[in-house]
N, C-alpha and C positions, 0 to 999 in steps of 0.2 A: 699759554699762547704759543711759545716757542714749542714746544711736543706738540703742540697739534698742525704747525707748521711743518712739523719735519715728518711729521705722519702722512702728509697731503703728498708730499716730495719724496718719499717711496713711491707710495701709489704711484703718484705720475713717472717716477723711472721706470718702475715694473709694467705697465703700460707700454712703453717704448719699446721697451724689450722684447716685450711680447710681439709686436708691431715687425720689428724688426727679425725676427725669429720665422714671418710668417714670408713666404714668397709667391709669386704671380706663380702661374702653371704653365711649365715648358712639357705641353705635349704634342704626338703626331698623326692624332686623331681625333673626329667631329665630338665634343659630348653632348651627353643625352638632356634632354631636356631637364630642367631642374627648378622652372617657377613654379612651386605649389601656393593655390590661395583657398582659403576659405569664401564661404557667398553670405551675401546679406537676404538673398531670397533664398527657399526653395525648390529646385527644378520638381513642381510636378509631374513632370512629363516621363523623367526617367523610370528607369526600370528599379531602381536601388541597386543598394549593398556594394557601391561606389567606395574609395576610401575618402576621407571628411576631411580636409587640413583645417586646420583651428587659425590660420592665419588670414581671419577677416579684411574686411575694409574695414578703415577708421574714418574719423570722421577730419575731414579739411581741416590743418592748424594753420597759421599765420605765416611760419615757414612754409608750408605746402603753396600756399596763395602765393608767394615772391617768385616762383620758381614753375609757377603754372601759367597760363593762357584763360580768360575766362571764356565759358560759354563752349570750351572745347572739351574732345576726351584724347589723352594723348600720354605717351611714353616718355616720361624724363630721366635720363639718363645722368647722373653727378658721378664723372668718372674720380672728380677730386676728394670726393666723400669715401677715403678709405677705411676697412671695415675688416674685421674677420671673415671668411668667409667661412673657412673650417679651421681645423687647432693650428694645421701648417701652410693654410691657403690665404693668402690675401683676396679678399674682393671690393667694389663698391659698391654703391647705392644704386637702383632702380626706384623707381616708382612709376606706379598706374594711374590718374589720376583721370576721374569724371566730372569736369564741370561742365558740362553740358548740361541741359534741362531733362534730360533721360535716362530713364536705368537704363543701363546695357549690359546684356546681355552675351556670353563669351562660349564658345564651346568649352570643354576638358576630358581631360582622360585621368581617372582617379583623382582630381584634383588639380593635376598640371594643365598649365595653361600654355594653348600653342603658339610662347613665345619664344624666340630662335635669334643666335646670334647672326649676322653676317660680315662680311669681308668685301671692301672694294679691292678687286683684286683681277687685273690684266682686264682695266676699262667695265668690268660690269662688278654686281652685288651677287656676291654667293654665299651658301650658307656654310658655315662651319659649325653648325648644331645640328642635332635632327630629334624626332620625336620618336618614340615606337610606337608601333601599334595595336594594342590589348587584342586578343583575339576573345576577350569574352564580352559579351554585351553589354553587363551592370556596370564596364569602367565610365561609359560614356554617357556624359550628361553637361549640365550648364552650372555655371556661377554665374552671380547676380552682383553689378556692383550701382548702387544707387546716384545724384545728382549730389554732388558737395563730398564725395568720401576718397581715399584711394587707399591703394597697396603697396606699404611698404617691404620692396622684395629688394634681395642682393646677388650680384651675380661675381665670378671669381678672375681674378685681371691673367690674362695672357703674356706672356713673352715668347718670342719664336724670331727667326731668321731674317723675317720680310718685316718693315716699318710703315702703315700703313693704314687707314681708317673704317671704321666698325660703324654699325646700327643694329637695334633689336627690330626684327620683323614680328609683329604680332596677329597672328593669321584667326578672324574673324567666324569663318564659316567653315572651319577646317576641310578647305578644298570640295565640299559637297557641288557648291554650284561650278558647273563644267564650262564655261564659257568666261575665259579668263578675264574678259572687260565686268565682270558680274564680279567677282571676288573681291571680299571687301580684308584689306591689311592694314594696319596702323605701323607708323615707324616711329620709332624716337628719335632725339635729336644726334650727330656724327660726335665720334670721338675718336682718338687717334690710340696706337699702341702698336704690338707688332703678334706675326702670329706664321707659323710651321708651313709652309702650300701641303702637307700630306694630311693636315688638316678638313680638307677641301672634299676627301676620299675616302679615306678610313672609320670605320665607324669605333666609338667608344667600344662595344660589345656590352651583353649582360650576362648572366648566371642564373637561369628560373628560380624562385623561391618556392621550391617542390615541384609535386607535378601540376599542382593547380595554381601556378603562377602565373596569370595571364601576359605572362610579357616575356617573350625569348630572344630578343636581342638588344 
């Protein structure tokens, strides 16, 4: 009993360590978008040869329920629920969550979904993420997420200059309809933290993967 005790009590110091090894990101520009989901439907409509993320919907747990709205579909954001993001990146928890009576329906580009950070920053909401734009046509298509399911996604915490409050914008009809009272976005709920103003400006950049990389910056 005592060795399996002191078994559990590594574990959890190596944990911490790890924990504590990983840091928020002090950078001085927008990044690129970074929710990939998998769909529970579908998209007949596309053209194919999209890339696939295998990170589905699940199905609503009893945690999900505590931490949701029924009858809504809506962004929750647990800034407290710290996580790995990557080996040296700290992030937390996101979730997607549809309790609404409806499947919904989400645009994407190879799988990312056009959800974007922002920044209350000199009285309005601006964005310090941005998306690119595939210029080949098989990226674009739909994920499908059904009534009772959601996505569990993580995104990576920020530290920078300015101390300040965040929201994820999750943009529905990716800008198609032109008449801005017609645009349909979902927010999550405010969270606070701080973040760089050249943020605001600068874009991450990218690197094409060959010449038949549909994505150049």
């Amino acid at each position: 009993m005592m060795k399996t005790f002191h078994t559990i009590c590594i574990s959890f110091l190596i944990t911490i360590n790890v924990l504590n090894a990983q840091e928020c990101l002090n950078v001085d520009y927008k990044l690129r978008g970074y929710f990939y989901v998998g769909t529970s439907l579908r998209d007949t409509m596309a053209l194919g040869g999209h890339y696939q993320d295998s990170n589905g919907p699940k199905k609503v747990t009893p945690r999900i329920d505590t931490i949701s709205t029924p009858g809504k579909f809506q962004i929750v954001v647990k800034s407290d629920s710290l996580i790995g993001f990557s080996d040296r990146v700290q992030g937390f928890k996101v979730f997607i969550i549809n309790k609404s009576q409806s499947t919904i329906q989400l645009p994407a580009q190879d799988s990312r979904l056009y959800l974007t950070r922002q920044v209350f920053h000199k009285n309005k909401w601006q964005d310090i993420e941005y998306l690119p734009n595939s210029w080949c046509g098989n990226s674009y298509h739909s994920v499908f997420i059904k009534p009772n399911e959601f996505w569990d996604l993580q995104a990576p915490c920020l530290n920078g200059k300015v101390n300040t409050k965040f929201r994820f914008k999750l943009n529905a009809d990716n800008g198609i309809v032109k008449n801005p009272n017609d645009v349909i976005n979902y927010y999550s709920n405010e969270f606070y933290g701080s973040f760089n103003p050249s943020q605001l400006e600068k874009e991450e950049g990218h690197v094409p993967q060959g010449i038949m990389g549909p994505y150049d910056h």
